[in-house]
C-alpha positions in Angstrom: 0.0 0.0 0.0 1.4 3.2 -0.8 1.7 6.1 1.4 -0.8 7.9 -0.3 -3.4 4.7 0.1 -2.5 4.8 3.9 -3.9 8.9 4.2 -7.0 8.0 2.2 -7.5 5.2 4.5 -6.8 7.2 7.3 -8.8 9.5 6.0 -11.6 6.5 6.1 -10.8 6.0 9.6 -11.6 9.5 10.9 -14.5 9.6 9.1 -15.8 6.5 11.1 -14.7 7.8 14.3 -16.8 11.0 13.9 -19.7 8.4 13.0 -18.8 7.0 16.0 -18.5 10.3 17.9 -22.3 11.0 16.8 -23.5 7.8 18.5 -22.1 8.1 20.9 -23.3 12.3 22.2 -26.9 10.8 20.4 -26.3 7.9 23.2 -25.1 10.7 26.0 -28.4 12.7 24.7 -30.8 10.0 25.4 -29.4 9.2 29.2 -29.2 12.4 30.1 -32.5 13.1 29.3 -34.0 9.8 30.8 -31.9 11.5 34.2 -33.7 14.6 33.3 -30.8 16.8 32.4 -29.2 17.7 28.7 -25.7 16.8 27.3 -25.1 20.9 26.2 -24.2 21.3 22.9 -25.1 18.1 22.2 -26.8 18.6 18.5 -24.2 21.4 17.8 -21.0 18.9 17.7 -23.7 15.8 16.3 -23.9 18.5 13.3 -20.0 19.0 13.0 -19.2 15.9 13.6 -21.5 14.6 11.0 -19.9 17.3 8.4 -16.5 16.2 9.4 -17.3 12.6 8.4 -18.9 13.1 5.1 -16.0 15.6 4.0 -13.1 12.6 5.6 -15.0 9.8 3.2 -14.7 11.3 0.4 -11.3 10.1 -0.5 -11.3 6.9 1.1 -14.5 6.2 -0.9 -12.9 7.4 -4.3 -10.2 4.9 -3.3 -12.7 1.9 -2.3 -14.5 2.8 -6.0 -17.4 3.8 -4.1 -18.3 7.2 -6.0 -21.4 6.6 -8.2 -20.8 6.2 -12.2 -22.9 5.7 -15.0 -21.9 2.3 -16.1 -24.9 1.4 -18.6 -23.5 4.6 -21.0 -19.5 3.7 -20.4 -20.0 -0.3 -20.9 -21.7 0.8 -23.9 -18.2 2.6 -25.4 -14.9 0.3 -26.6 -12.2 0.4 -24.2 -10.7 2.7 -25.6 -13.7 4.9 -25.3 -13.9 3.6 -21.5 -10.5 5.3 -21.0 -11.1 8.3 -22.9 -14.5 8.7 -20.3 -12.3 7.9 -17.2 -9.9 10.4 -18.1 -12.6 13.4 -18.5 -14.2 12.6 -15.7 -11.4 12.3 -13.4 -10.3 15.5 -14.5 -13.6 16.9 -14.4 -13.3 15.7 -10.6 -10.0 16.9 -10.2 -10.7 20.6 -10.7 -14.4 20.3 -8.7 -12.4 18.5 -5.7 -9.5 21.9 -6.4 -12.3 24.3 -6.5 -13.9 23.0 -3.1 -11.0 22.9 -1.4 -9.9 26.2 -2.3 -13.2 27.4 -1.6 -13.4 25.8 1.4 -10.0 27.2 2.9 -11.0 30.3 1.9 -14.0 30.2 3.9 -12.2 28.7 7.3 -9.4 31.0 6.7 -11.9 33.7 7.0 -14.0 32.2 10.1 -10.6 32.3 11.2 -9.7 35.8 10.6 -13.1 37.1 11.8 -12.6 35.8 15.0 -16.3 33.9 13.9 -17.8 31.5 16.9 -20.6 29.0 17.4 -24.3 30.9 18.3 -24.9 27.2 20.0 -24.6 27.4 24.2 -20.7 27.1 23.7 -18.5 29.8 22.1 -16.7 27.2 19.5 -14.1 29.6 17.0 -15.9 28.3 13.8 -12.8 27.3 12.3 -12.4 24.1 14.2 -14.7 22.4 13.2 -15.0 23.4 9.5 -10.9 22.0 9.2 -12.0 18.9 8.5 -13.9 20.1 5.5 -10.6 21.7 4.1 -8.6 18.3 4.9 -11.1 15.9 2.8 -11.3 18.5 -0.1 -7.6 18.7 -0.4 -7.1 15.0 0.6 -10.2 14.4 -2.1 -8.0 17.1 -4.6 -4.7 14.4 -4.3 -6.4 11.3 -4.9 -8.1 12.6 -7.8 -4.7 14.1 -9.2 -3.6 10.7 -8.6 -6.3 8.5 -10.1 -6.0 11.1 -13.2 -2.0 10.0 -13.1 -2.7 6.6 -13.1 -5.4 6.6 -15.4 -3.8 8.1 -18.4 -1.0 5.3 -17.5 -3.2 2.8 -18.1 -3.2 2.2 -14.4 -5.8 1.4 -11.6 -6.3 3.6 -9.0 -9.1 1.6 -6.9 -7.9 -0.3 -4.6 -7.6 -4.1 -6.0 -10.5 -5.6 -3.7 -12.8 -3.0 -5.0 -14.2 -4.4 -8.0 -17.7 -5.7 -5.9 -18.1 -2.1 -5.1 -17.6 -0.8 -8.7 -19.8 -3.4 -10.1 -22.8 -2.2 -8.2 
């Protein structure tokens, strides 16, 4: 596995432990409220959290050949033609995946700069927790630039025990 596979699937793993993060305040939620008391904040860092994982799968799921394609219109085309496809659309992705994450650090750069903080019950500088949207995009921007290497290689990016996944 190269070191590139190991940050998407690091990547992968962060995203899971904000998944796990949510169950576990939704969990704290629940108690507390059966005690008759409230976890505060509770919904606020559910939200983030839940951002945070979405933007941290994105990679790992490019790698795992989990993104959604077309496949009735590209098994239609000669391999050739099923080349030519993957390299457009990976670049397509690519400079999407660029624009986001430029976008997005733009945007926490500024939260940043603004001093911005949470309206919730807890004064959170805003920044915090839109980072991880900054780290998937860019994370999201390298895998692409490497799938888009490897493609016009004649190379597979997806990870070898992802053809199920593709198939679907």
């Amino acid at each position: 596995m190269t070191p590139l596979h190991k940050l998407y699937t690091l990547s992968g793993w962060l995203s899971g432990v904000f998944l796990v993060l949510i169950c576990l305040l939704v969990v704290a939620q629940i108690v507390a409220r059966q005690l008759g008391s409230m976890v505060p904040a509770a919904d606020e860092f559910a939200a983030y959290a839940m951002a945070a994982s979405g933007f941290l799968a994105l990679p790992y799921a490019l790698q795992r050949g989990a993104h959604i394609r077309v496949e009735l219109l590209y098994r239609l085309l000669p391999p050739g033609g099923q080349r030519a496809a993957d390299v457009l659309s990976t670049l397509v992705g690519l400079l999407i995946a660029l624009y986001l994450a430029w976008y997005c650090a733009l945007f926490v750069l500024e939260s940043y700069e603004f001093k911005e903080v949470s309206s919730g019950l807890l004064p959170i500088p805003m920044w915090l927790p839109q980072l991880p949207m900054v780290l998937g995009t860019l994370i999201l921007s390298v895998a692409m630039a490497e799938r888009l290497w490897l493609t016009c290689r004649g190379q597979r990016f997806e990870a070898a025990d992802a053809d199920g996944v593709m198939s679907e």
